[in-house]
C-alpha positions in Angstrom: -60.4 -39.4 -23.8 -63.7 -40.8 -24.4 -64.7 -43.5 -27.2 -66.7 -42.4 -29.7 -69.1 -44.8 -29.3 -69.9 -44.1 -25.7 -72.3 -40.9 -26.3 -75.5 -41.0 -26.5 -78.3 -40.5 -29.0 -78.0 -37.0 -28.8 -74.1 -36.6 -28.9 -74.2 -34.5 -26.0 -71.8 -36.8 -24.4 -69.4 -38.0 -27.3 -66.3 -35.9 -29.3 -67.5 -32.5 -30.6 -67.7 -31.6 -34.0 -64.4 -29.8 -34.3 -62.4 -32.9 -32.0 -63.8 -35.0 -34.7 -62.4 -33.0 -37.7 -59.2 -32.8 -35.4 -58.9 -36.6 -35.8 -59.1 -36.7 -40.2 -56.3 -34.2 -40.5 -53.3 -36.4 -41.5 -49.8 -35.7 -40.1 -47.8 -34.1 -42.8 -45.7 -36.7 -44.7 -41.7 -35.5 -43.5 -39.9 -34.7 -46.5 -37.5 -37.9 -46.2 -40.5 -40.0 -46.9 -41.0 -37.9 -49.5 -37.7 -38.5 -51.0 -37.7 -42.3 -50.6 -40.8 -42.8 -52.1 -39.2 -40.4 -55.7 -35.9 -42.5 -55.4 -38.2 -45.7 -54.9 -40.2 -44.5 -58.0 -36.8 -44.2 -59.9 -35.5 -47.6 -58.6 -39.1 -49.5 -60.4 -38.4 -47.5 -63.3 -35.2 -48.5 -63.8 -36.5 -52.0 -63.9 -38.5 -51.3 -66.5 -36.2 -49.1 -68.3 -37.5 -46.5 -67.6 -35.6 -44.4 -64.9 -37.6 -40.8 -65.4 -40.7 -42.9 -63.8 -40.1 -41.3 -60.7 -39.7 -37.9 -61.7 -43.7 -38.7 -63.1 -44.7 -38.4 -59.1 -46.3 -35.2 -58.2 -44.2 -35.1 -55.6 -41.6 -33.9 -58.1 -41.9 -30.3 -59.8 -41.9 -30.5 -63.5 -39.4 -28.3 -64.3 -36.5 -30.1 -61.1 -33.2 -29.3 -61.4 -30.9 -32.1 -61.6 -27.2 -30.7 -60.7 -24.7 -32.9 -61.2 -21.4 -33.1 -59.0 -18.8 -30.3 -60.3 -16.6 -32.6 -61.5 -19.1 -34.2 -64.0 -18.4 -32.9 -67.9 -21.4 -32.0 -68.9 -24.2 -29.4 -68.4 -24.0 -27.9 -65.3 -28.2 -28.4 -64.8 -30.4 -31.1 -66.5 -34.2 -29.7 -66.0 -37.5 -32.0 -65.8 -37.7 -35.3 -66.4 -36.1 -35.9 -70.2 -32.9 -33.9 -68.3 -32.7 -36.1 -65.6 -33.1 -39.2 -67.9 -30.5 -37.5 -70.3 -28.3 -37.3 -67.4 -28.6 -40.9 -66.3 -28.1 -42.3 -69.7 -24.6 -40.3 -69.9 -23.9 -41.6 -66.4 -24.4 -45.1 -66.8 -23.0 -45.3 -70.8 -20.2 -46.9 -69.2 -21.7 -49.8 -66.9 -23.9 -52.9 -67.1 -26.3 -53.7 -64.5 -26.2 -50.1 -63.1 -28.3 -49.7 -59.7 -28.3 -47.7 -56.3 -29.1 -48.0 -52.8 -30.5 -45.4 -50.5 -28.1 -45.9 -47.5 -29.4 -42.7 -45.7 -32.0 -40.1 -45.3 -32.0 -37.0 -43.2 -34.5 -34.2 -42.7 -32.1 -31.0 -42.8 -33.7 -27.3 -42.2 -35.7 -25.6 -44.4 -37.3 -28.3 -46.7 -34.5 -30.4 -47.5 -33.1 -33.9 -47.1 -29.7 -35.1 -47.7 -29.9 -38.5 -49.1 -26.3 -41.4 -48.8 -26.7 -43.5 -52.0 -24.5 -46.7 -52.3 -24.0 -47.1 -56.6 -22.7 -50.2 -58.0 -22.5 -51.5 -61.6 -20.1 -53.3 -63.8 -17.6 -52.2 -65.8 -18.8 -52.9 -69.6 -15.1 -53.0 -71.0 -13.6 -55.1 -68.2 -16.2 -56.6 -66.4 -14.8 -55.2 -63.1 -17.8 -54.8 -60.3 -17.0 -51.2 -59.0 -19.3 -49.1 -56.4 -19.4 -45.6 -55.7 -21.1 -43.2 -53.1 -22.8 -40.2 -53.5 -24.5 -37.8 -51.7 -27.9 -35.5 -53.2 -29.3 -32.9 -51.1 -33.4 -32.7 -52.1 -34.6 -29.4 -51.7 -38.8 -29.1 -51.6 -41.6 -26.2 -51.5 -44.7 -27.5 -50.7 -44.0 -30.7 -50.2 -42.3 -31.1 -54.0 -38.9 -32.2 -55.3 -37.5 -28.7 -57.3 -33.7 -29.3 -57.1 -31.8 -31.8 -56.3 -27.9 -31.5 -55.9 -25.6 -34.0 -56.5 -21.8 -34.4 -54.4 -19.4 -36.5 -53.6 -18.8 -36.2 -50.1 -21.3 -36.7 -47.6 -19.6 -34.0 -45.6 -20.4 -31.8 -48.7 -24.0 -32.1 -48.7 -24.7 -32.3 -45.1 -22.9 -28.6 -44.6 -24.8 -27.3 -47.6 -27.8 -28.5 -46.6 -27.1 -26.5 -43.0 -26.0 -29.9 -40.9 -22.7 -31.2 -40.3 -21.5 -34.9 -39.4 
C-alpha cells in the first residue's frame, strides 16, 4: 500500500482517484449498533421523563410497531412513538424507579437483532425490589427500527428471529 503522501506533484505515483473514494465510504453501521444506540436513546429519555426520546432517532420508523409479549392485557400493537410511550406508562404504572439493562445484542438474518434486557424496579405498594428479563427481536429495512417484538423467553425470540441458543 503506498502513503498518500509519497506521490509526486503530478500524482502519477500516489492512490488513484477511485482508491481514494474507496477510502470515504464508511462500513455500514451492523444493525446491533443500531439497536443500542435506540435503547440508549430510550434509557436518556427516561432520565428525563421522557422515554419516547429514542423513538425521535431516525434510526426508528415513525409509524414502529411495538408488540407487546402475548400475555400482556392490552392492545395487541402500540404504533409510533405516543404507542410506545402509552405502552411504557401501562407497564411501569405499578413500579418506582423503573429501568433496564441491555444484557445482550445479536445480529440474527435478515435485518434483525434479538436484544436480553435485565428490568428492575420497585414495587410501589410493597416496596419489594423485583427484576424481570425480557427478550425484543428488532426488525429493520434500511437500516430503521419498524417492529419490534417483545417475549419472554430468550429461546422465544432467538428461534423467531431464525437463531437458536
Amino acid at each position: 500500500m503506498k502513503n498518500k503522501t509519497s506521490g509526486s506533484k503530478d500524482g502519477d505515483e500516489g492512490d488513484s482517484p477511485s482508491q481514494l473514494i474507496d477510502a470515504r465510504i464508511k462500513e455500514p453501521v451492523e444493525n446491533a449498533e443500531i439497536v443500542r444506540e435506540v435503547l440508549e436513546g430510550v434509557q436518556a429519555g427516561m432520565k428525563h421523563g421522557d422515554p419516547g426520546a429514542g423513538f425521535d432517532s431516525e434510526a426508528v420508523a415513525e409509524d414502529v410497531e411495538w408488540i407487546p409479549t402475548s400475555r400482556f392485557p392490552g392492545p395487541d400493537i402500540y404504533r409510533g412513538r405516543d404507542g410506545f410511550t402509552d405502552f411504557l406508562h401501562t407497564w411501569t404504572d405499578g413500579f418506582e424507579d423503573w429501568s433496564f439493562s441491555i444484557e445482550r445484542l445479536v445480529d440474527a438474518p435478515d435485518e434483525r437483532v434479538v436484544v436480553q434486557i435485565l428490568q428492575s424496579a420497585i414495587g410501589k405498594g410493597s416496596g419489594t425490589p423485583v427484576e424481570m428479563h425480557l427478550a425484543q427481536v428488532y426488525e429493520l429495512k434500511d437500516g430503521r427500527v419498524f417492529r419490534i417484538r417483545n417475549f419472554l423467553d430468550l429461546g422465544q425470540a432467538l428461534e423467531a428471529a431464525g437463531l437458536s441458543e
